[in-house]
C-alpha positions in Angstrom: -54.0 6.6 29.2 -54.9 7.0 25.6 -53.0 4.2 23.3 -51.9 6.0 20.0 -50.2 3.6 17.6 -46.9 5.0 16.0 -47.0 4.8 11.5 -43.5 6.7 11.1 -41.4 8.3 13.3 -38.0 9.8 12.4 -35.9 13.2 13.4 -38.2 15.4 11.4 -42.1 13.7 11.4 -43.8 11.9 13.7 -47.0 10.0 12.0 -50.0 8.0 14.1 -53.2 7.1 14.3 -55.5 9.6 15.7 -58.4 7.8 18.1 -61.8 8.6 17.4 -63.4 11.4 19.5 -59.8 13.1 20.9 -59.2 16.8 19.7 -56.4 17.1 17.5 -55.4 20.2 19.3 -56.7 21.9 22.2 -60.3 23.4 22.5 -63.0 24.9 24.5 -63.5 21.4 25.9 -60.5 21.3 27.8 -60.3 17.5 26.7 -57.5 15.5 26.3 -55.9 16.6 22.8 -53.7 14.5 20.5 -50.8 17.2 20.1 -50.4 17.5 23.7 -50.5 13.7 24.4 -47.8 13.3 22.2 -45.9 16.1 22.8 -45.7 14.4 26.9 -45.4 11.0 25.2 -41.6 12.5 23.0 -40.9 13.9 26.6 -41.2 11.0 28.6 -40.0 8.5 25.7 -36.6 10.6 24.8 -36.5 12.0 28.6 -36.4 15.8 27.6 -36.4 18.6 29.8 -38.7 21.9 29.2 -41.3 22.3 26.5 -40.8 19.8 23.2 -41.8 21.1 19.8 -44.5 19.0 17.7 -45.8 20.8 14.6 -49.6 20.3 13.9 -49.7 20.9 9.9 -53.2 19.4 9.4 -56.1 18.5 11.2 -58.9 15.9 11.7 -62.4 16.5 13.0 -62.7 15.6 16.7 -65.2 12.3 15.6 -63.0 11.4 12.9 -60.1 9.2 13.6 -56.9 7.7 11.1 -53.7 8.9 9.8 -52.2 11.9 10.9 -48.6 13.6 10.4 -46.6 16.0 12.8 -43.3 17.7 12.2 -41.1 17.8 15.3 -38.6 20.7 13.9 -39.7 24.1 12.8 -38.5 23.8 9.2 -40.4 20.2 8.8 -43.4 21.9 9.6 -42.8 24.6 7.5 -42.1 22.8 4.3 -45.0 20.0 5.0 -47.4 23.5 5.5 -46.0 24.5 2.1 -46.7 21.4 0.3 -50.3 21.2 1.8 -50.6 24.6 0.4 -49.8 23.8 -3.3 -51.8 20.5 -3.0 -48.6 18.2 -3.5 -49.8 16.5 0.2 -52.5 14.3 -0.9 -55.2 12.7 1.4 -57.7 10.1 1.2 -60.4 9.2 3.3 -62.7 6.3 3.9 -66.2 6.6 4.2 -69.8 5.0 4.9 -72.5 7.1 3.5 -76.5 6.5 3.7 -77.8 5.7 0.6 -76.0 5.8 -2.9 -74.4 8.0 -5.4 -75.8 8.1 -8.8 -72.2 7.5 -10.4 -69.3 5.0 -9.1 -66.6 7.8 -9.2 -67.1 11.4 -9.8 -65.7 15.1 -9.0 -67.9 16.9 -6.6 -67.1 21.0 -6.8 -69.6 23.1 -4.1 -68.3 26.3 -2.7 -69.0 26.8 0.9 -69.2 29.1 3.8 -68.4 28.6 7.7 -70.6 30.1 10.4 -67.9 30.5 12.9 -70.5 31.2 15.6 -72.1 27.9 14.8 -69.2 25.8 13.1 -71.3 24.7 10.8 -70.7 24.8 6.7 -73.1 25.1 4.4 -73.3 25.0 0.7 -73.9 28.2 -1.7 -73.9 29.5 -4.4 -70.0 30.6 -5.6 -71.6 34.0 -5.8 -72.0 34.7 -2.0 -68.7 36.5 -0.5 -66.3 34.5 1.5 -67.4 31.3 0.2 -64.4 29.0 -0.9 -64.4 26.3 -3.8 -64.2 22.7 -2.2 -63.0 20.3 -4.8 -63.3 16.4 -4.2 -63.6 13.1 -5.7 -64.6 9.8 -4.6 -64.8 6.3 -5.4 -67.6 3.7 -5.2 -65.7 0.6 -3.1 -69.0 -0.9 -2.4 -72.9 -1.1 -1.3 -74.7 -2.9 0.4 -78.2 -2.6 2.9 -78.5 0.9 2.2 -74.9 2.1 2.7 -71.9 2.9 0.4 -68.5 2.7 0.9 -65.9 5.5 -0.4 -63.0 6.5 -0.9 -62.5 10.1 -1.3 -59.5 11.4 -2.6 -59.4 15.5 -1.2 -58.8 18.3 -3.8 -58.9 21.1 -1.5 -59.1 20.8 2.4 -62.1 22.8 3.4 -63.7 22.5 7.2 -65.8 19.6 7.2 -65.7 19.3 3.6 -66.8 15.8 2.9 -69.4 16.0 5.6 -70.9 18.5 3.6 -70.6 18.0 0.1 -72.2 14.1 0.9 -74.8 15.5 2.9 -75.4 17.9 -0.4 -75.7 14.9 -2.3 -78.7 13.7 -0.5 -76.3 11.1 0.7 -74.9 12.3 4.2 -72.2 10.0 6.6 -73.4 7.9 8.6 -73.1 8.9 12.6 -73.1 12.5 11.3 -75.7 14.3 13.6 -74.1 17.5 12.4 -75.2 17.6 8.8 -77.2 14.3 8.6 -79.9 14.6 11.7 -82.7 13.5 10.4 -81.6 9.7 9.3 -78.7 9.0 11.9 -79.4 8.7 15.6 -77.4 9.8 18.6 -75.0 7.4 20.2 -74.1 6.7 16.1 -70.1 7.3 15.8 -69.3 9.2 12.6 -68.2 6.6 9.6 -65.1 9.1 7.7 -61.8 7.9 8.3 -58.1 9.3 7.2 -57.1 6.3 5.6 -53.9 7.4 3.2 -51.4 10.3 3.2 -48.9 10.9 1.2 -46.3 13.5 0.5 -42.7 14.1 0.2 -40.2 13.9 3.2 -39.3 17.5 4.1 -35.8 16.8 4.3 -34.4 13.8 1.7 -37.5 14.8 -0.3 -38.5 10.1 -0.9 -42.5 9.8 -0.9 -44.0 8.7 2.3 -47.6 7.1 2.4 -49.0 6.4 5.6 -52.1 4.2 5.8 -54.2 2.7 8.5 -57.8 1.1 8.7 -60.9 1.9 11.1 -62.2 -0.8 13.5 -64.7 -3.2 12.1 -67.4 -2.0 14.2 -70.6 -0.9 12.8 -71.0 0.5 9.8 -67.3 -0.8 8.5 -67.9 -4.4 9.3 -70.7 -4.4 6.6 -67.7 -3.8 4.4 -65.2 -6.4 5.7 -64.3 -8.2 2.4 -63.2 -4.6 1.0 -61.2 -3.7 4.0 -59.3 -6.2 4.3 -58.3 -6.4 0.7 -57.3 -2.7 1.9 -55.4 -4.0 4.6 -53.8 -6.4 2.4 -52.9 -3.8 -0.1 -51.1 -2.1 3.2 -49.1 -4.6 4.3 -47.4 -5.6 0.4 -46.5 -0.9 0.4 -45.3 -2.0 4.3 -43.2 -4.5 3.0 -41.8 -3.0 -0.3 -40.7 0.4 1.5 
């Protein structure tokens, strides 16, 4: 049995952490998913009979792992949609990339396309059809022995976005064998975690900011000092809400 820690749970959202390498939903792989393993968790936990309603408003990659929401009435999941929509849910992410950036914080704009036969992205040029503008910026935390530590603050929410647009930079995640084969080696887990969301309740409308950190294995243990400063930082917003 998977162990999914709880951030927030209330009458309308439900928020945890997502485990590495567990679809978010269900997929070809016919692998446990995260939406269904909850959805039997709120059955067994509030003893309900017949099907229980979770709302999956936003999505991680199956490798990636950290702070995800879910609306467990209709009209949550409507208005948290809504607010993704018009870019008033922000998201931030943690991540280890190979190499370095040539400026501690900057805006990355690309516009890319999705091979849906592949599910792959790539970066184009903004005048190729179906491409869509992918917007983020990111934050230098630290470097050291040939990595950097980020924190990326998404614009827009495009597939694989941040894989991408670092890879673009020369500077791709490590673990991704997707978009950075030819310096990361199989068996490497990918370094890109969800470490803050925030947005407003869907019902009495206060901000809610759920955090969480990645594991200190390799590559995040390189960056322990920083993390726990992070983790620090988390428990003073735990306290004061």
């Amino acid at each position: 049995m998977v162990e999914i820690t709880i951030l927030y749970e209330d009458n309308h959202l439900l928020g945890v952490v997502k485990p590495i390498n567990i679809p978010s939903q269900g997929d070809e792989s016919g692998d446990p998913d995260l939406l269904t393993l909850l959805k039997e968790d709120l059955k067994k936990r509030y003893h309900k009979p017949g099907n229980v309603f979770l709302g999956l408003v936003h999505r991680l990659d199956r490798p990636v792992g950290g702070s995800m929401i879910f609306a467990k009435t209709s009209k949550a999941a409507s208005r948290l949609s809504e607010s993704i929509r018009t870019h008033q849910f922000q998201k931030e992410y943690l991540a280890v990339i190979r190499g370095s950036l040539v400026q501690p914080k900057g805006r990355l704009i690309h516009h890319l396309l999705k091979d849906e036969r592949t599910n792959t992205v790539s970066v184009v040029p903004s005048t190729v059809k179906q491409a869509k503008e992918a917007i983020l910026e990111y934050e230098v935390l630290d470097q050291r022995d040939g990595f950097s530590l980020l924190r990326v603050h998404l614009i827009t929410g495009r597939p694989h976005q941040i894989r991408v647009q670092m890879a673009a930079m020369g500077t791709p995640l490590y673990g991704d064998q997707k978009y950075g084969a030819k310096v990361n080696k199989p068996g490497e887990w990918l370094a890109l975690w969800s470490y803050r969301l925030s947005f407003l309740h869907p019902t009495n409308k206060e901000m809610i900011t759920l955090t969480s950190l990645p594991p200190l294995l390799h590559p995040w243990d390189l960056f322990r000092p920083i993390l726990s400063r992070l983790e620090a930082d988390r428990s003073t917003d735990a306290d004061s809400s």
